[in-house]
One Martini backbone bead per residue (centre of mass of N, CA, C, O) as a GRO file, in nm:
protein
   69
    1UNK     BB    1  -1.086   2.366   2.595
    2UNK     BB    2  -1.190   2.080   2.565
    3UNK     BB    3  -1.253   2.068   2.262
    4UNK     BB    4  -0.929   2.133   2.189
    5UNK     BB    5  -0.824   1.861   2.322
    6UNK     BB    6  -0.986   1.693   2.151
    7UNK     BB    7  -0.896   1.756   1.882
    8UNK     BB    8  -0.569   1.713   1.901
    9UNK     BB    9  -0.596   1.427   2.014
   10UNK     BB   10  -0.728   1.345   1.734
   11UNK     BB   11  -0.496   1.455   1.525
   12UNK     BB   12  -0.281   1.280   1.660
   13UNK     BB   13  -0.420   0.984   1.582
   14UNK     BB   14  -0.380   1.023   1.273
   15UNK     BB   15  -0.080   1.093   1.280
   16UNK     BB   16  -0.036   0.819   1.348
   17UNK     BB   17  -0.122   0.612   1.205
   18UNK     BB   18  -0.002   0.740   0.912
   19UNK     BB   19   0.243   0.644   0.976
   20UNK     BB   20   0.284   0.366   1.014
   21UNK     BB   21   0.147   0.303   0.747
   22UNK     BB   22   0.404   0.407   0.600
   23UNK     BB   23   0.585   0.209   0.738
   24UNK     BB   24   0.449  -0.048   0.671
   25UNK     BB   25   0.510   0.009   0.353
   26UNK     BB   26   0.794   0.053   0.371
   27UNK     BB   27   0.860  -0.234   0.492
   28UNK     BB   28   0.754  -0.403   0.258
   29UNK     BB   29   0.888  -0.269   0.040
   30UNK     BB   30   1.178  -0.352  -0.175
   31UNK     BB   31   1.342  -0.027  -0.145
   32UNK     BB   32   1.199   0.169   0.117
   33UNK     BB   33   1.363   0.332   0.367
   34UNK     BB   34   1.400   0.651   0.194
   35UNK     BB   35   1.096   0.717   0.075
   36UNK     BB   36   0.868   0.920   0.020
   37UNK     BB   37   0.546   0.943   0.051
   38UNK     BB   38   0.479   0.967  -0.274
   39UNK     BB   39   0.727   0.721  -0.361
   40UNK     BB   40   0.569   0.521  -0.218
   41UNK     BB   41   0.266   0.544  -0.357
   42UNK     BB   42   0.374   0.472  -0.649
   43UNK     BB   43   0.523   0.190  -0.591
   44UNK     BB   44   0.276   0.060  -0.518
   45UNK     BB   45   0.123   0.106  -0.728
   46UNK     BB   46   0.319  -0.025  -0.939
   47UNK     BB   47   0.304  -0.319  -0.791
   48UNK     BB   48   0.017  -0.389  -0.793
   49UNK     BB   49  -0.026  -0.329  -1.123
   50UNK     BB   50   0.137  -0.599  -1.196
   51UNK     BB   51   0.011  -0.793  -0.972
   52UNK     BB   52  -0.243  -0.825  -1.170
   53UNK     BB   53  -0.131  -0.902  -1.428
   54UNK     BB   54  -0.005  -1.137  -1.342
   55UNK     BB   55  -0.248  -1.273  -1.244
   56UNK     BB   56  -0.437  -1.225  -1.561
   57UNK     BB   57  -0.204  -1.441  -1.690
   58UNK     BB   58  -0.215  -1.676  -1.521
   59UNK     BB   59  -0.524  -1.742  -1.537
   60UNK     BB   60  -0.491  -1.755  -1.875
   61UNK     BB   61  -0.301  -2.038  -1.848
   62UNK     BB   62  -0.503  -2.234  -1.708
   63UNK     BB   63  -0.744  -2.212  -1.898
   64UNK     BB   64  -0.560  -2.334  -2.137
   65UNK     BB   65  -0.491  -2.570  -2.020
   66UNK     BB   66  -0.798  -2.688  -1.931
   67UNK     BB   67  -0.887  -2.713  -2.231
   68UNK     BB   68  -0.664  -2.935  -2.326
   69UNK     BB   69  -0.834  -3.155  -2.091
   0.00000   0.00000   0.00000
């Protein structure tokens, strides 16, 4: 039995992480208050690879500047 009450409590500190995690992921996203598990990790997906090309466009403006100097 002890093993089973180890294996329990560790799948609970799992699900408890992962619920966190999500929360926290929840709460820094704008309109994400009641968005699925799902559409929550899509939408940073989303976010992530905006702000990616972003900071890539930003970039070569910089670059393009220092060349003109």
């Amino acid at each position: 039995m002890e093993r089973k009450s180890y294996h329990k409590n560790n799948e609970q500190k799992r699900r408890d992480i992962l619920k966190n995690g999500f929360e926290e992921l929840r709460q820094t996203l704008p309109r994400e208050k009641s968005a699925s598990k799902l559409v929550l990790l899509k939408n940073a997906c989303d976010l992530i690879n905006s702000q990616r090309a972003e900071i890539e466009a930003l970039k070569a403006e910089l670059d393009s500047s220092r060349m003109q100097f």
